[in-house]
C-alpha positions as semicolon CSV with decimal commas, in nm:
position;residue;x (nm);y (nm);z (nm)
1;X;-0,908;0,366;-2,216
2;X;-0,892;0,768;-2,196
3;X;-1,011;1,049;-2,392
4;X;-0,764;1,141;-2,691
5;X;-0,778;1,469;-2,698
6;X;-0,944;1,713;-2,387
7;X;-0,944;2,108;-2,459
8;X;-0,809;2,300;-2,158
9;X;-0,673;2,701;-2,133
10;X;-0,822;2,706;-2,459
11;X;-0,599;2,445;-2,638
12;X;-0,684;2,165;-2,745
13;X;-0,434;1,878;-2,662
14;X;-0,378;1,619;-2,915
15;X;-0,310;1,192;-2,846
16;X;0,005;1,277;-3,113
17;X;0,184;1,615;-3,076
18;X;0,253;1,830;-3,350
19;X;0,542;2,074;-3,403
20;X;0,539;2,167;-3,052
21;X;0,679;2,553;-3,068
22;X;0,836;2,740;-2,747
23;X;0,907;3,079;-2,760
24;X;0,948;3,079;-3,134
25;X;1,182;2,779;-3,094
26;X;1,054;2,485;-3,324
27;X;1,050;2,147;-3,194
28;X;1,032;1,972;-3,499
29;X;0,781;1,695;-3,638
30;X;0,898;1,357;-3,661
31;X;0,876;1,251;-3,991
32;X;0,642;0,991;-3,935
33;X;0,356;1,209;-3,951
34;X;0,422;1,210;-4,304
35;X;0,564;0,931;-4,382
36;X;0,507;0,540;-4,245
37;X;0,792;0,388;-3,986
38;X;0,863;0,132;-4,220
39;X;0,995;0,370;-4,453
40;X;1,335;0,528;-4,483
41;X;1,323;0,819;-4,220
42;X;0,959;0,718;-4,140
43;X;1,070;0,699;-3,767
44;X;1,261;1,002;-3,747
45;X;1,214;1,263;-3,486
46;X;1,402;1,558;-3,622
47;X;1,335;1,669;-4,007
48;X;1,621;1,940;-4,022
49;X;1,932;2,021;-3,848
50;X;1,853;2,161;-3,478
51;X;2,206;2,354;-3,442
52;X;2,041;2,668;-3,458
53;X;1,742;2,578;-3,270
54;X;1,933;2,457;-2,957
55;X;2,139;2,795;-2,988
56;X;1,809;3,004;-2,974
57;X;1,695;2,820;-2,690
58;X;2,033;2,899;-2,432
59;X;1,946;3,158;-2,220
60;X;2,219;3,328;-2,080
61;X;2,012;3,549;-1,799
62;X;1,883;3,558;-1,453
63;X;1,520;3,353;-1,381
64;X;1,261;3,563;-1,192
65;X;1,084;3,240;-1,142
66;X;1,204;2,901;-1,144
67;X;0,935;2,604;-1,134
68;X;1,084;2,232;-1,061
69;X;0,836;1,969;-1,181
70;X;0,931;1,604;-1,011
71;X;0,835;1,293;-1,151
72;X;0,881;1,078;-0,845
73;X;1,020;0,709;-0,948
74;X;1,017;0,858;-1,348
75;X;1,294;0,716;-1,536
76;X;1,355;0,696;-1,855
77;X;1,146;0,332;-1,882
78;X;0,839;0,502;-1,696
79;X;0,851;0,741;-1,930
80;X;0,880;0,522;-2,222
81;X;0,624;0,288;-2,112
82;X;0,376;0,591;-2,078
83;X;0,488;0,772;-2,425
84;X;0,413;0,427;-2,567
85;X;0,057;0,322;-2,411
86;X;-0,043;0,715;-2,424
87;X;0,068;0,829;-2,797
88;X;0,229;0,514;-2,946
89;X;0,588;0,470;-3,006
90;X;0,627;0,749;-3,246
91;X;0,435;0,978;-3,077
92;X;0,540;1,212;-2,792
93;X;0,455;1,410;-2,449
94;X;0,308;1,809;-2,523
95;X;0,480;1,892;-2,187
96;X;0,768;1,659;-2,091
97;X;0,915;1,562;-2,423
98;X;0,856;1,989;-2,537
99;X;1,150;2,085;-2,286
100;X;1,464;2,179;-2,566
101;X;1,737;2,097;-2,345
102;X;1,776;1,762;-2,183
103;X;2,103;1,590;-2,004
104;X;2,114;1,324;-1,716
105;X;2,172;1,338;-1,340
106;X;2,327;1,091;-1,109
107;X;2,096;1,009;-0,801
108;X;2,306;0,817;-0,557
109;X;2,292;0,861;-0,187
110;X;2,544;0,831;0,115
111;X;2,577;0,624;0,424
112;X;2,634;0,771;0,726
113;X;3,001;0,728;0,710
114;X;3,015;0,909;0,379
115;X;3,004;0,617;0,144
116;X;2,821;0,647;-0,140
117;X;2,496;0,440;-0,165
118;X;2,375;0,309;-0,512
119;X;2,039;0,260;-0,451
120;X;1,893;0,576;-0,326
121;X;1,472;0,669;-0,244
122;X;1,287;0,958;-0,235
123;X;1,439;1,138;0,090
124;X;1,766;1,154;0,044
125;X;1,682;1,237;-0,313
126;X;1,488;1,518;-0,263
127;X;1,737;1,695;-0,026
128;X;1,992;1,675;-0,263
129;X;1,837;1,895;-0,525
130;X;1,627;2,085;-0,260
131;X;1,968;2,187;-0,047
132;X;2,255;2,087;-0,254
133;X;2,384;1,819;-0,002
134;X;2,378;1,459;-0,019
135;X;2,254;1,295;0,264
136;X;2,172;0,948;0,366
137;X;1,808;0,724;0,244
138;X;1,540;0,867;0,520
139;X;1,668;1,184;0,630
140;X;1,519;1,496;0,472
141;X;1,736;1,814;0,443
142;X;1,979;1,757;0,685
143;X;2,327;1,585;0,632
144;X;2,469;1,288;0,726
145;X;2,590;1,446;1,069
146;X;2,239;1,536;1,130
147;X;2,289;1,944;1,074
148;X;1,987;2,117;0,886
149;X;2,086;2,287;0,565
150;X;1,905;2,539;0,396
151;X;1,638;2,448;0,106
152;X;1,506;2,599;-0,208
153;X;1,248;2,741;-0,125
154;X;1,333;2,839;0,238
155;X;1,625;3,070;0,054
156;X;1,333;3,188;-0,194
157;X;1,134;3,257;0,088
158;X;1,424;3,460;0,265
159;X;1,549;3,636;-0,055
160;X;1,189;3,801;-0,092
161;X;1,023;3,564;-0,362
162;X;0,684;3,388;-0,329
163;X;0,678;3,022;-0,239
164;X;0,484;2,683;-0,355
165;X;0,459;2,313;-0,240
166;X;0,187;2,115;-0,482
167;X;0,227;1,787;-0,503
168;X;-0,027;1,427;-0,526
169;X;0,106;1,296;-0,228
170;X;0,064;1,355;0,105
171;X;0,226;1,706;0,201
172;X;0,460;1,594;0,405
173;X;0,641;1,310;0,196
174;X;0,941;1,294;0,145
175;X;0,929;1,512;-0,179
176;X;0,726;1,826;-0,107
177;X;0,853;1,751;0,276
178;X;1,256;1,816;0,187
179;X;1,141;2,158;0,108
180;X;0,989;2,245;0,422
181;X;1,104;2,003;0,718
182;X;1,490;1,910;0,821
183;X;1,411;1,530;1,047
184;X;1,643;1,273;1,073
185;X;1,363;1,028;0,984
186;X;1,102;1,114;0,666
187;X;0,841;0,931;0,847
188;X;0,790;1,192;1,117
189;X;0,479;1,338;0,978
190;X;0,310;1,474;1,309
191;X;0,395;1,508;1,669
192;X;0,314;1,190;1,769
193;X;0,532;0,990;1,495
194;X;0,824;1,266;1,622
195;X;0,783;1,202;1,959
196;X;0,878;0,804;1,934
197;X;1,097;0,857;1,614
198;X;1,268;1,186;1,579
199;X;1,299;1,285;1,911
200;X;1,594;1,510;1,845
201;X;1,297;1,732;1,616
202;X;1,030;1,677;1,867
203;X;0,917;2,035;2,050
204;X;0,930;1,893;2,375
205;X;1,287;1,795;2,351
206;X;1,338;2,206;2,191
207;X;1,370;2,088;1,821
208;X;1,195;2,209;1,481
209;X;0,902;1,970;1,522
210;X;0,758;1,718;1,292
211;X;0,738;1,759;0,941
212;X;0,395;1,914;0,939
213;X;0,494;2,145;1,241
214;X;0,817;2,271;1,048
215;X;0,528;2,350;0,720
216;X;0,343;2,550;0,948
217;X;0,659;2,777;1,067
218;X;0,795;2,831;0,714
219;X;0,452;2,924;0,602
220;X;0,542;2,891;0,205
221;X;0,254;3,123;0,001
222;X;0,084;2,808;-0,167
223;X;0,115;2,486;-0,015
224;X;-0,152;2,239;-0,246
225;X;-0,187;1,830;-0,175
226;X;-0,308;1,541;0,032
227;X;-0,205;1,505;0,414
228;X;-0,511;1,638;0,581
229;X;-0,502;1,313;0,866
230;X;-0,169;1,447;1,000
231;X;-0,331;1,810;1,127
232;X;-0,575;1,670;1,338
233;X;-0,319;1,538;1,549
234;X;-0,258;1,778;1,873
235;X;0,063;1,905;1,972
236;X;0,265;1,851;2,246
237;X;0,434;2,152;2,351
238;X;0,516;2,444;2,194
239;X;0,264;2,797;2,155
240;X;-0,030;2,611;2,056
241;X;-0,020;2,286;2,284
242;X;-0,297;2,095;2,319
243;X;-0,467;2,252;1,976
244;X;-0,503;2,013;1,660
245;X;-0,241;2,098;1,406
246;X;-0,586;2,257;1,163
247;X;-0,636;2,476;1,422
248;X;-0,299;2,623;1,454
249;X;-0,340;2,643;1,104
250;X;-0,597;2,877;1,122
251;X;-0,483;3,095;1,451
252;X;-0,164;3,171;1,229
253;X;-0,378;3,330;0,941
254;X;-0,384;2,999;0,700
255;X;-0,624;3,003;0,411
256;X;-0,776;2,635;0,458
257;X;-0,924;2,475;0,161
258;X;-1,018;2,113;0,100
259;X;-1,221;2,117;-0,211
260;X;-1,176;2,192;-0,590
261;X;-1,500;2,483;-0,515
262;X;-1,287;2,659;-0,201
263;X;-1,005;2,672;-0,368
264;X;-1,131;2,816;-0,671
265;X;-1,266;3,059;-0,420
266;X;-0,932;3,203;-0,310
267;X;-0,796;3,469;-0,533
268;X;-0,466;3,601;-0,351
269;X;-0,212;3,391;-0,145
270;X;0,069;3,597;0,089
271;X;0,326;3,560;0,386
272;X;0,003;3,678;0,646
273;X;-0,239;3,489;0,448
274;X;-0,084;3,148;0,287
275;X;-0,324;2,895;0,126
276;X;-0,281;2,546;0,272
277;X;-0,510;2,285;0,079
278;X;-0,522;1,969;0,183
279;X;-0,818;1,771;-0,033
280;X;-0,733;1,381;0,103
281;X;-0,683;1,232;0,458
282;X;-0,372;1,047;0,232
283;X;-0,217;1,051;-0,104
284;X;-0,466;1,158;-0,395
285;X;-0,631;0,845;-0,591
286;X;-0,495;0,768;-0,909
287;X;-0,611;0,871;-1,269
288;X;-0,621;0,540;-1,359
289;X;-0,676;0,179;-1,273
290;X;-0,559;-0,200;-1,441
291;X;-0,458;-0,496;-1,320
292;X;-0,185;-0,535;-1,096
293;X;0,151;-0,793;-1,276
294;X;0,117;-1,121;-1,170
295;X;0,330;-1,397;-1,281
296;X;0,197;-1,510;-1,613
297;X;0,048;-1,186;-1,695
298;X;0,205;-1,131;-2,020
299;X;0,049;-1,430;-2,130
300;X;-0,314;-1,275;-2,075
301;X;-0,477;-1,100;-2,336
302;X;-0,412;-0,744;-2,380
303;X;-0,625;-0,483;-2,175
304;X;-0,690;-0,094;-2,141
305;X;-0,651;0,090;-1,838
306;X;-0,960;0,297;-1,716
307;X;-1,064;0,571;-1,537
308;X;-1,032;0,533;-1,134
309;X;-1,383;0,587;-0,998
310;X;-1,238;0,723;-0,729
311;X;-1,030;0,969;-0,898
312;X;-1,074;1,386;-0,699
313;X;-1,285;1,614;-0,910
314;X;-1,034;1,741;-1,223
315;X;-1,024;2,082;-1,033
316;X;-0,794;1,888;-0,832
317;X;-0,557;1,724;-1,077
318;X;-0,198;1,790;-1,130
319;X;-0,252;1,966;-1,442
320;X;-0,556;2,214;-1,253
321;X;-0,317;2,302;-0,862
322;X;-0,007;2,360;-1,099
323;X;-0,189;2,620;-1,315
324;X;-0,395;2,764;-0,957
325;X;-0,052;2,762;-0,766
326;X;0,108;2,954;-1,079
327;X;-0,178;3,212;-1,066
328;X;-0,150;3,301;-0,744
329;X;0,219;3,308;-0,700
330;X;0,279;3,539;-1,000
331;X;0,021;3,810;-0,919
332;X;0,271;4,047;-0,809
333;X;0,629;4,131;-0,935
334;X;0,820;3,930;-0,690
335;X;0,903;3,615;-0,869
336;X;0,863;3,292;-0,725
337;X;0,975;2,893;-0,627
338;X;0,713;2,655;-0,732
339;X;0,805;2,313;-0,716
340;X;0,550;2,059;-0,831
341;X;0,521;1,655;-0,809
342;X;0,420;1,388;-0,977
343;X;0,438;1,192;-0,688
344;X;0,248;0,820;-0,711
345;X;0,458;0,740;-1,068
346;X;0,631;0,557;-0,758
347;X;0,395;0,466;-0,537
348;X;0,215;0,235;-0,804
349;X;0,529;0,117;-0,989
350;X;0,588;-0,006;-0,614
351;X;0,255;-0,191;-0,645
352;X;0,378;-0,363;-1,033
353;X;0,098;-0,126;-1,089
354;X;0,131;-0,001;-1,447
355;X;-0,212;0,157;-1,534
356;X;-0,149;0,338;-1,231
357;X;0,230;0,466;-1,310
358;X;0,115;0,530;-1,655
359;X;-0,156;0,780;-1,592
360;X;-0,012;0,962;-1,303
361;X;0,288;0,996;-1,591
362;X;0,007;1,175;-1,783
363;X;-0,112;1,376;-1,538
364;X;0,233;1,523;-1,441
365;X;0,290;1,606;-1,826
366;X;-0,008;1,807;-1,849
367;X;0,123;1,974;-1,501
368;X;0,432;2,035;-1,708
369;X;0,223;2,200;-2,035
370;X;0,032;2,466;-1,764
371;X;0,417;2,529;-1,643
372;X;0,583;2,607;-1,955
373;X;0,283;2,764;-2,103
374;X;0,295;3,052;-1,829
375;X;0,695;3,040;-1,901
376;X;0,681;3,041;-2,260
377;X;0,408;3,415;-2,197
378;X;0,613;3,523;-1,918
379;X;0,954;3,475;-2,071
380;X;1,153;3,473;-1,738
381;X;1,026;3,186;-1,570
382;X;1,323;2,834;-1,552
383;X;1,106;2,492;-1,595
384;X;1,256;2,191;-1,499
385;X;1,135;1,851;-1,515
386;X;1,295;1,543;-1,364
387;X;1,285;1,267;-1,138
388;X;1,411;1,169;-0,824
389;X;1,549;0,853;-0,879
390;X;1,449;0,562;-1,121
391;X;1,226;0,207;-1,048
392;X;1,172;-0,146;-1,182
393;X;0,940;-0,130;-1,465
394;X;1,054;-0,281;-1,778
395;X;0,915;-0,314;-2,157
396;X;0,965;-0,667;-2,245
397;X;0,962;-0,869;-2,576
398;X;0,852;-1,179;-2,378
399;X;0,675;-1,325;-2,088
400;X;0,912;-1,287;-1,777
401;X;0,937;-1,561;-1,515
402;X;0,850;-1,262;-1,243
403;X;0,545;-1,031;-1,228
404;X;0,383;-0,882;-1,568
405;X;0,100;-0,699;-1,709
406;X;-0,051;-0,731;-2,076
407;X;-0,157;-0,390;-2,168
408;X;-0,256;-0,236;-2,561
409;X;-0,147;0,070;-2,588
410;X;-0,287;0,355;-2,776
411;X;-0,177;0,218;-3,166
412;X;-0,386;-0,089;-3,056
413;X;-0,084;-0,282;-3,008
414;X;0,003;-0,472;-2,683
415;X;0,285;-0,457;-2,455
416;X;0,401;-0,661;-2,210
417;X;0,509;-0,491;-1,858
418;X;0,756;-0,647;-1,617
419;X;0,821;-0,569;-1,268
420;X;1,158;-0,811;-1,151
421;X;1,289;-0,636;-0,785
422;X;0,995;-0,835;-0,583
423;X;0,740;-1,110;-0,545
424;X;0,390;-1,090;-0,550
425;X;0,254;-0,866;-0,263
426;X;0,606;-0,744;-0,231
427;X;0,720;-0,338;-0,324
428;X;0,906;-0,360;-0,625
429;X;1,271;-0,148;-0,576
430;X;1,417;0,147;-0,681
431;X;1,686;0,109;-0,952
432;X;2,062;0,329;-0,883
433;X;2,007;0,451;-1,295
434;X;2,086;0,842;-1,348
435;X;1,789;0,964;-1,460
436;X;1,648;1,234;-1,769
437;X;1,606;1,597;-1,670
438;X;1,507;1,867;-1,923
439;X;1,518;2,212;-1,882
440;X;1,341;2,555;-2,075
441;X;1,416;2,927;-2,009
442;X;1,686;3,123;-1,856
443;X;1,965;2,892;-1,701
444;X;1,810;2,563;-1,873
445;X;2,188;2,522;-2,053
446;X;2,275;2,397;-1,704
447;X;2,091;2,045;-1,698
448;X;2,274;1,931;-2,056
449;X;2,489;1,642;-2,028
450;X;2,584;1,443;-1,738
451;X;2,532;1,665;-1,406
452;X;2,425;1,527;-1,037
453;X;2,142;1,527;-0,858
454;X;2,275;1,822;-0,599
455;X;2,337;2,049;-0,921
456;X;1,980;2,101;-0,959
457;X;2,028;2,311;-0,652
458;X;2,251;2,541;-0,764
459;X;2,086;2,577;-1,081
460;X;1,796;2,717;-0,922
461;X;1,963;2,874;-0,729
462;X;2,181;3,091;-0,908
463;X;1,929;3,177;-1,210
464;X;1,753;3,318;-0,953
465;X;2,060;3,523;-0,793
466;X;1,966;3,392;-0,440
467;X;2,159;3,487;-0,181
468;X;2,284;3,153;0,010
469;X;2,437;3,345;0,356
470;X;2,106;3,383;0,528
471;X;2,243;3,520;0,845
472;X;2,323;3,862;0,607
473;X;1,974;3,902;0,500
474;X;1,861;3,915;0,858
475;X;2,140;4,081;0,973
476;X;2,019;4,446;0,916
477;X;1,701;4,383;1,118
478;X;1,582;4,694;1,361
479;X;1,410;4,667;1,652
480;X;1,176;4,991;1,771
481;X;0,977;5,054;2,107
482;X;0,664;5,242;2,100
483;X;0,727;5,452;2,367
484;X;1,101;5,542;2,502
485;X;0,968;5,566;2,886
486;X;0,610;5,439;3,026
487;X;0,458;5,389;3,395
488;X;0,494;5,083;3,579
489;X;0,227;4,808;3,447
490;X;0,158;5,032;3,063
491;X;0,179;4,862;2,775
492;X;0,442;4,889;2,472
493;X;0,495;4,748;2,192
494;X;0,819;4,622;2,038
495;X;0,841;4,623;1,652
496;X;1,110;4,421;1,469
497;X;1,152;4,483;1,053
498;X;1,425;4,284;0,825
499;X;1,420;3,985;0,982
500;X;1,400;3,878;0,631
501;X;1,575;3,514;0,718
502;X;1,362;3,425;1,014
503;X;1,022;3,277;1,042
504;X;0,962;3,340;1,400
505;X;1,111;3,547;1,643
506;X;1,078;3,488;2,026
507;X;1,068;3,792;2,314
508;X;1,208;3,803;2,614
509;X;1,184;4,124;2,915
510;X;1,550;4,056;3,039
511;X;1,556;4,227;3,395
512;X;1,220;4,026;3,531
513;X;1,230;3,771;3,319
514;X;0,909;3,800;3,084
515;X;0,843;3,566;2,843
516;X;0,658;3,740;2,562
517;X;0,635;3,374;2,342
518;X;0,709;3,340;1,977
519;X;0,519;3,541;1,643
520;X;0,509;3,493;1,312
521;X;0,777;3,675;1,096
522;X;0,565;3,798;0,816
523;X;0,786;3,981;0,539
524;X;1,037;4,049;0,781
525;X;0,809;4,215;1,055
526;X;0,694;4,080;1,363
527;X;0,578;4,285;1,701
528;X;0,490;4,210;2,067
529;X;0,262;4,342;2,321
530;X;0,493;4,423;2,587
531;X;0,309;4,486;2,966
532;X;0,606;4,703;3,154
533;X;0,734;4,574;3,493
534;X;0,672;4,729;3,771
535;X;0,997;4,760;3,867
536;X;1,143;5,128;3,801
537;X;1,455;5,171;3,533
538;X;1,593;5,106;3,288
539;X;1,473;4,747;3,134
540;X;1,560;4,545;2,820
541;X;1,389;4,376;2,582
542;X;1,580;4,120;2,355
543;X;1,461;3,942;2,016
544;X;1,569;3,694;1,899
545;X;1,532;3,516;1,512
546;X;1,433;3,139;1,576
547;X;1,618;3,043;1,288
548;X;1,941;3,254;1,238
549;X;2,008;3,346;1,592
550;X;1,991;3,718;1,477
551;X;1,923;3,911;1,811
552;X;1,844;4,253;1,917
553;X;1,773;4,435;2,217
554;X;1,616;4,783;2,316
555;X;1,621;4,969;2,682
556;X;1,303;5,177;2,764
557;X;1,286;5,333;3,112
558;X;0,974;5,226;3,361
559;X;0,934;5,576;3,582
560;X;0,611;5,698;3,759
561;X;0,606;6,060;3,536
562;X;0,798;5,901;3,209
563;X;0,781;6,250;3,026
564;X;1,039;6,376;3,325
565;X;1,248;6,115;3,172
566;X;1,560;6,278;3,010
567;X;1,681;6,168;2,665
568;X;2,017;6,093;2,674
569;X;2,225;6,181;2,352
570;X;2,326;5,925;2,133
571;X;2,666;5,790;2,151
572;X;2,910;5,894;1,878
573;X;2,998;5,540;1,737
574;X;2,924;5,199;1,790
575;X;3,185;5,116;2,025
576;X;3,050;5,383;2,264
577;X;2,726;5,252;2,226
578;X;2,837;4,897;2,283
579;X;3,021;5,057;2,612
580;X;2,685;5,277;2,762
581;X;2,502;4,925;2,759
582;X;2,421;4,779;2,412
583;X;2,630;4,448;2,309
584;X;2,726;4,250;2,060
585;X;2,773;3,849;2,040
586;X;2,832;3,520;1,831
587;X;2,506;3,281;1,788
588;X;2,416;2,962;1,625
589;X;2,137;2,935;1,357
590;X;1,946;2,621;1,302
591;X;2,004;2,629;0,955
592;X;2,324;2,568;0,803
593;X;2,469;2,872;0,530
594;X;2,366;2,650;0,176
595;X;2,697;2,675;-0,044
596;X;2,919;2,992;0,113
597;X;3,185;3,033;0,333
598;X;3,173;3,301;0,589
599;X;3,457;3,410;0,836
600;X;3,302;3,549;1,174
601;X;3,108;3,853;1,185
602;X;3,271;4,100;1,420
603;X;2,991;4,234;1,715
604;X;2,776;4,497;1,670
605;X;2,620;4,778;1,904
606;X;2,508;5,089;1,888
607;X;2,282;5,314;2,050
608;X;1,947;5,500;1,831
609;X;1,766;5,812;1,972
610;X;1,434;5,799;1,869
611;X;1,158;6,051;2,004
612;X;1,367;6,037;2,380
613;X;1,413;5,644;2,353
614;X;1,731;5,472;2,448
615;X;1,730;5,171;2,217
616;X;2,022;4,942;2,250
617;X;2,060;4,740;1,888
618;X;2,241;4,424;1,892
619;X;2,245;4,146;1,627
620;X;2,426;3,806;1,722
621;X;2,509;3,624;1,417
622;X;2,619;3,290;1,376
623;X;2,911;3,193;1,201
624;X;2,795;3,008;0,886
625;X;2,965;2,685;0,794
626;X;3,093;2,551;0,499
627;X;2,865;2,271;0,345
């Protein structure tokens, strides 16, 4: 069946927990480790009163980390029906029944015409904690009028923390995807799935790109999962045109890993050098393997589930990339976004696949014990567990007329499994239930009692102070030449820093026009080679932020002796500046201002002296919206 008790980090981990303790919190025995369930109290959980427990654990304080672990398809009968075949029915999870503070969220989606939608899936989901708008079943981080809106971890990203992306399933699906990618369409995967389906994202047709493309721009620090088919796909257009998606990779400074050995290998993970593992062509095998419900199957006898043959080296488990993707996100002191899935809970409860659902349960609660072990040592760290939306699995007291399994469970007792939403062969359905989320560490208060699905966003969010209005943190951006004056045909180069909401900035010469391409914003910085017309005068080189629109421009002078070049004096205030040839303008960002209101920012110009250079700073900002 599977091994009761496995020793990892030094702990051992028992088939029936103990009194689980977090940060000197005691989660208390139940009773029936001392006494049997047919006795009074027998079946208890809680052997005292937990008023001052629950106190203890309400953190009123800022996260420095915050780490979101998704149980895709996990409601509260997956869970039970794992608890039950894993530990018995008085025993419990180490990870996902340890969290202190539980509640339930509402999961519903909308139609396009702002109706809600009962029976929601894993896109529309996923954007709704990962942006804090609903949208509608498909899209991923955009809303029902198709505008982008700003995600977890691309605000993380922006506000200075370190960013992570692990999940089982292929990288871009829909739940690691609605963190990275805004598509109309979650099945737009690579360009050639864009190109027919999302054309409005395609790079051709001057959108974001496909899903994979968008990963590759917002370049989070650890990015850990299946998917590797996708990036050997070519693009179409764009800077790297005609190169396989792995090979972009690689020009942009990717750490590539696609085994349990090279990724053991890496030891630090950054904005110039982000790890991007990719172990499967698809989604990762599951831990385990049964037989599939079939009508009648309750009536069979009662069988364990095994090991999947086919299961990736343990290296490569949830449990092992959760506890690798905490390691190398916390090495330094800027806090971090990890968010972490559990992702084929679904995909086999879509298959009436219990042995399946059941140990990928398992495998996302020992995920959950490497999470709040590094929380309960690190003491500012948020953990979260939840799902995205609920499925069809059912424990049963009797043979159903539908589909059914005949499983015995850890006590040695059987159970009987039902799946009801589909026939044979068919994919069993999501179910419209609110599902369980639990919470530990600063801000965890916020998941008790009956929230929604888009709260989860600003509960991250706000424990970790982010600040939402990304055109401000780009907004102070500089832009320096190298050289204020250079002979026709030298070379320059044009430095931008605090670009801190942008992930690529494009270059333009104005007065030929030059095309310098698009870079990488790394930390804020980016820089072009600039080759200097040979045109003399004064020429100006604009920059502009791909994603907020921020721009700025700088004049350097083209002149056969460029030390005879005077330096003018810099203009008293910005208005004079704006008036001896900077300028100042409204733009548009791509992505949409997540949760503030923000009137228009008036124009800004002014003119810098540096070492004789006339430099001519201008940011255009967008006006955000209100989502």
């Amino acid at each position: 069946m599977h091994a009761p008790n496995t020793v990892r980090r030094g702990r051992i981990v028992t088939s029936v927990a103990s009194a689980v303790l977090i940060a000197g919190i005691s989660i208390a025995s139940p009773l029936a480790a001392v006494a049997a369930p047919d006795e009074n109290g027998g079946a208890a959980r809680n052997d005292s009163d937990q008023t001052e427990a629950l106190r203890n654990s309400i953190v009123n304080s800022d996260a420095k980390n915050v780490i979101l672990l998704i149980g895709d398809g996990m409601g509260d009968s997956e869970i039970t029906l794992a608890r039950n075949y894993a530990k018995g029915a008085a025993g419990e999870f180490a990870g996902i029944d340890a969290l202190p503070l539980t509640g339930q969220y509402t999961t519903y989606a909308l139609n396009k015409d702002g109706t809600p939608n009962y029976a929601s899936e894993s896109a529309s989901t996923a954007s709704g904690w990962s942006t804090g708008t609903k949208t509608y079943n498909g899209a991923l981080s955009v809303d029902i009028r198709g505008e982008a809106q700003a995600t977890l971890l691309e605000l993380a990203k922006a506000n200075g923390l370190k960013t992570g992306n692990v999940s089982t399933a292929e990288i871009q699906d829909a739940t690691p995807g609605a963190e990275i990618a805004h598509v109309s369409a979650r099945s737009c995967y690579g360009p050639t799935a864009t190109t027919k389906t999302c054309p409005e994202a395609a790079l051709e047709n001057g959108g974001l790109g496909s899903i994979s493309e968008q990963l590759l721009n917002v370049r989070p620090d650890v990015t850990l999962g299946g998917g590797s088919k996708t990036f050997t796909e070519t693009a179409v257009a764009g800077p790297w045109e005609g190169q396989t998606l792995f090979e972009q990779a690689a020009d942009r400074g990717f750490q590539l890993v696609n085994d349990a050995a090279s990724l053991d290998a890496v030891t630090a993970a950054d904005a110039s050098a982000p790890v991007l593992g990719l172990f499967t062509p698809g989604n990762f095998p599951t831990r385990w393997v049964g037989p599939e419900a079939t009508v009648g199957g309750g009536d069979l006898p009662a069988v364990s589930c095994t090991e999947n043959p086919e299961r990736l080296d343990t290296g490569l488990s949830l449990g092992s990339l959760t506890s690798k993707a905490i390691d190398l996100l916390s090495s330094d002191e800027q806090g971090f976004f990890l968010q972490v899935e559990g992702a084929s809970i679904d995909k086999r409860d879509h298959a009436a696949d219990a042995c399946g659902q059941i140990g990928e349960t398992v495998d996302l609660d020992e995920a959950v014990q490497e999470a709040l072990e590094f929380a309960k040592a690190d003491g500012n760290t948020l953990v979260v567990v939840t799902a995205d939306h609920a499925h069809t699995s059912q424990i049963l007291g009797s043979t159903p007329p539908g589909l059914s399994a005949h499983l015995v469970t850890e006590e040695g007792q059987p159970m009987i499994v039902g799946y009801g939403t589909a026939e044979a062969g068919g994919s069993q359905q999501h179910t419209g239930s609110q599902v369980r989320i639990a919470g530990y560490g600063p801000g965890a208060a916020n998941v008790v009692g009956l929230t929604d699905q888009t709260d989860l966003f600003f509960t991250s969010a706000n424990s970790l102070s982010l600040n939402r209005d990304l055109n401000s943190l780009s907004a102070d951006a500089t832009l320096s030449l190298s050289a204020p004056a250079v002979k026709p045909g030298a070379k320059l180069t044009a430095s931008v820093s605090g670009l801190d909401a942008d992930w690529q900035v494009r270059g333009l010469v104005e007065s030929d026009p030059v095309d310098l391409g698009q870079v990488d914003v790394l930390g804020g910085d980016a820089s072009f080679a600039v080759t200097a017309p040979t045109e003399l005068g004064e020429h100006i080189v604009t920059l502009t932020g791909a994603q907020t629109g921020t721009e700025l421009t700088a004049t350097f002078v083209v002149a056969e002796d460029p030390a005879a070049v005077p330096a003018p004096s810099t203009p008293a205030d910005p208005a004079a500046g704006a008036a001896a040839g900077g300028s100042g303008s409204n733009g548009t960002g791509i992505l949409s201002t997540t949760g503030a209101v923000v009137g228009p920012l008036a124009a800004l110009a002014a003119l810098l002296m540096a070492a004789g250079t006339l430099l001519a700073l201008r940011h255009r900002r967008r006006q955000a919206q209100l989502v």
